[in-house]
C-alpha positions as CSV (number, residue, x, y, z in Angstrom):
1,X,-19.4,12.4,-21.8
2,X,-17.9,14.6,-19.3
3,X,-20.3,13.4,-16.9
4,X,-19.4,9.9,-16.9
5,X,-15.8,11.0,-16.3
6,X,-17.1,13.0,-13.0
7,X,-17.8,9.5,-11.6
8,X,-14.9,8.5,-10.6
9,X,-15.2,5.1,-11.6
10,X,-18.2,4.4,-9.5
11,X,-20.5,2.0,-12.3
12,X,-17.2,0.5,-13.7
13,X,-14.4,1.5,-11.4
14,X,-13.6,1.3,-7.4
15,X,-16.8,1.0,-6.1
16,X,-17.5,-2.9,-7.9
17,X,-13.9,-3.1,-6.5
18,X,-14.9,-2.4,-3.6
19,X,-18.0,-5.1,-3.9
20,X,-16.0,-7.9,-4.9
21,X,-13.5,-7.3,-2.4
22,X,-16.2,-6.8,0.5
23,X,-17.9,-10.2,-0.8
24,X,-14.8,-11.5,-0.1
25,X,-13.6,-10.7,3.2
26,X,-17.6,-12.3,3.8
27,X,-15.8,-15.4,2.6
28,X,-13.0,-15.0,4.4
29,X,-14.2,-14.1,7.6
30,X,-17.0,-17.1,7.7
31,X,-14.2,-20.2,6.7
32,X,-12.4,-18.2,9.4
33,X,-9.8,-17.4,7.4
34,X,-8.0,-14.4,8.8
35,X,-5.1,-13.5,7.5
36,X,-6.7,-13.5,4.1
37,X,-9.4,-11.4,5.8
38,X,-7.1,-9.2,7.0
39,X,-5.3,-8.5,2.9
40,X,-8.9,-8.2,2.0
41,X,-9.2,-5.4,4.3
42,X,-6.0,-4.2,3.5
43,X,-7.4,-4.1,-0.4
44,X,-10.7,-2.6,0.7
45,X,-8.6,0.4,1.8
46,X,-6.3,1.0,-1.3
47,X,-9.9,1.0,-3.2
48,X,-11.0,3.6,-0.9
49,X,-7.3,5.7,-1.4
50,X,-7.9,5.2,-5.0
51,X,-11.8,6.9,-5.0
52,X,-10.1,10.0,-2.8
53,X,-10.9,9.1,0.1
54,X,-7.0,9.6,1.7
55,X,-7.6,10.9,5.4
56,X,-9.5,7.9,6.1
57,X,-7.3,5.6,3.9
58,X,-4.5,7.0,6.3
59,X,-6.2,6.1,9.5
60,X,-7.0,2.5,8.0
61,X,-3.9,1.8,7.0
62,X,-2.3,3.0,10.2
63,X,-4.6,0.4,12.0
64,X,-3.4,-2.3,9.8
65,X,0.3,-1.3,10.6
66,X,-0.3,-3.3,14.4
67,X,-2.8,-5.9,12.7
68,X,-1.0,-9.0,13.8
69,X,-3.0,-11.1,11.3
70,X,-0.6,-9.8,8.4
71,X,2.7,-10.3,7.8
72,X,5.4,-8.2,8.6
73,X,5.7,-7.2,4.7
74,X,2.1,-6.8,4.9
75,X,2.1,-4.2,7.7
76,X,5.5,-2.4,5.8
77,X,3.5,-2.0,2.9
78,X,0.6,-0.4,5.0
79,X,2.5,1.7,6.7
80,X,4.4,3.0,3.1
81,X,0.9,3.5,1.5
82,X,0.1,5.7,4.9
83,X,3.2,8.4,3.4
84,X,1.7,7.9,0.0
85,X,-2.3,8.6,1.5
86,X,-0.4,11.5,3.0
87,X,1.4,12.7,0.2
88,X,-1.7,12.6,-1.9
89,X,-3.0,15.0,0.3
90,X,-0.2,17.5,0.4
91,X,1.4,16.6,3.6
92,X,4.8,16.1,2.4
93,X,6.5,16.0,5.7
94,X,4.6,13.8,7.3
95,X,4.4,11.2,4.2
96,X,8.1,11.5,4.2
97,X,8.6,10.3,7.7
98,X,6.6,7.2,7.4
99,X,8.0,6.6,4.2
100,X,11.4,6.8,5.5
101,X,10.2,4.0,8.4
102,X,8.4,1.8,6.1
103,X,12.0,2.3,3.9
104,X,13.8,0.7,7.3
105,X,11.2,-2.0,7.2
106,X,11.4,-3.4,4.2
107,X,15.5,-3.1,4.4
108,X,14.9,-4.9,7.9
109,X,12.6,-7.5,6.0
110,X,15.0,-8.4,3.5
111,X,12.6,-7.3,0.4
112,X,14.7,-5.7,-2.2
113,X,11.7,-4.5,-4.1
114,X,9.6,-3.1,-1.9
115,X,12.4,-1.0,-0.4
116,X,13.3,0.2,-4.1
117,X,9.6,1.3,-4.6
118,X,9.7,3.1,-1.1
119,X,12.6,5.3,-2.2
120,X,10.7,5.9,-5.2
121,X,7.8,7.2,-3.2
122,X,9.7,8.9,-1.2
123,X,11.6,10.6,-3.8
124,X,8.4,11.8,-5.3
125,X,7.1,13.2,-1.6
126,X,10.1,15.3,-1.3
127,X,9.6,16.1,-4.9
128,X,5.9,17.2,-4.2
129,X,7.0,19.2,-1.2
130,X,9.5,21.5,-3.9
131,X,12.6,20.0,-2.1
132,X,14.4,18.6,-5.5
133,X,17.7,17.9,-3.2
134,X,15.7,15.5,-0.9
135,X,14.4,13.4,-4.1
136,X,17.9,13.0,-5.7
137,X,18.7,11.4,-2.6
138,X,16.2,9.1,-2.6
139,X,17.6,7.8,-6.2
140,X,16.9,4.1,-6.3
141,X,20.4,1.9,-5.6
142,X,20.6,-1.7,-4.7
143,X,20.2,-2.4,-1.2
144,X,23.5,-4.4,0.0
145,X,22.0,-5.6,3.3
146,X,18.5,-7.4,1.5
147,X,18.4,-10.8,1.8
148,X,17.5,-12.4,-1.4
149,X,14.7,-14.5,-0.2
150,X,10.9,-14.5,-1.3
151,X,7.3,-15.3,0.4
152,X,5.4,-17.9,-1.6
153,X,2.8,-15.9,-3.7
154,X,-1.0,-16.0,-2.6
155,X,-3.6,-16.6,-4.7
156,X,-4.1,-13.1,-4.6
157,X,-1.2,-12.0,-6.7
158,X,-2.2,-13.2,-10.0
159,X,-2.9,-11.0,-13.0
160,X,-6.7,-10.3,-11.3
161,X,-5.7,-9.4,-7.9
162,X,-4.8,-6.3,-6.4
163,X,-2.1,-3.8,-8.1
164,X,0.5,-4.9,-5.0
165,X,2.0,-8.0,-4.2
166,X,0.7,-8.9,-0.6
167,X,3.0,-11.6,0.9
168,X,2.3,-15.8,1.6
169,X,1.2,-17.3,4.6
């Protein structure tokens, strides 16, 4: 039993993620297709975050951050899940400063959600880096600035996709 566990999901788990999703961005990338190339990628690298590997999911989601074929919630949310990469790793500090400019983004953006979950994440960074007083004043409020406007869903977003909501075309 135990050695199924030390897997990590690879039969089951990230790896046919990682498959399906890599099939996919085939697709993609042959009807020429790229902006739904380019969410594939950015899924490709949350499955790779989620198996452990965070330096590298750092690095690719810092080069999706400038990848003009995704949205500008798109490339917020990369940037966020850079601090979180981070964080997962133990550098707090760091994690916490992108976190606090993908917080700006979203605010920017108009997307009341995402910037809720930021302060969240950002909350548990300072947590994880001991500094209790820097995570009570992330506490989650209501942005008053956020526009209350929404991208059409993709196709992606349904109850199969990925466990984020990557934004319309």
């Amino acid at each position: 039993m135990s050695s199924s566990f030390g897997l990590k999901g690879m039969i089951l788990g990230p790896l046919s993620a990682a498959r399906s999703y890599a099939r996919t961005h085939t697709l993609f990338t042959e009807l020429d297709v790229p902006r739904c190339a380019a969410q594939i990628e950015l899924a490709l690298v949350v499955v790779n975050e989620v198996f452990g590997q965070l330096a590298l999911s750092a690095r690719q989601y810092e080069q999706l951050t400038t990848d003009e074929r995704l949205s500008l919630r798109d490339r917020a949310c990369a940037r966020l899940w850079i601090g979180t990469a981070l964080g997962k790793e133990g550098d707090n500090a760091h994690a916490g400063r992108v976190m606090a400019a993908a917080i700006r983004e979203f605010g920017e953006l108009g997307e009341p959600e995402d910037w809720s979950v930021a302060h969240q994440k950002l909350a548990l960074a300072h947590r994880g880096s001991g500094d209790l007083s820097g995570a009570d004043g992330h506490a989650v409020r209501p942005d008053p600035s956020a526009a209350q406007h929404r991208e059409h869903p993709t196709a992606l977003q349904g109850s199969a996709g990925p466990p984020y909501r990557l934004s319309g075309q």
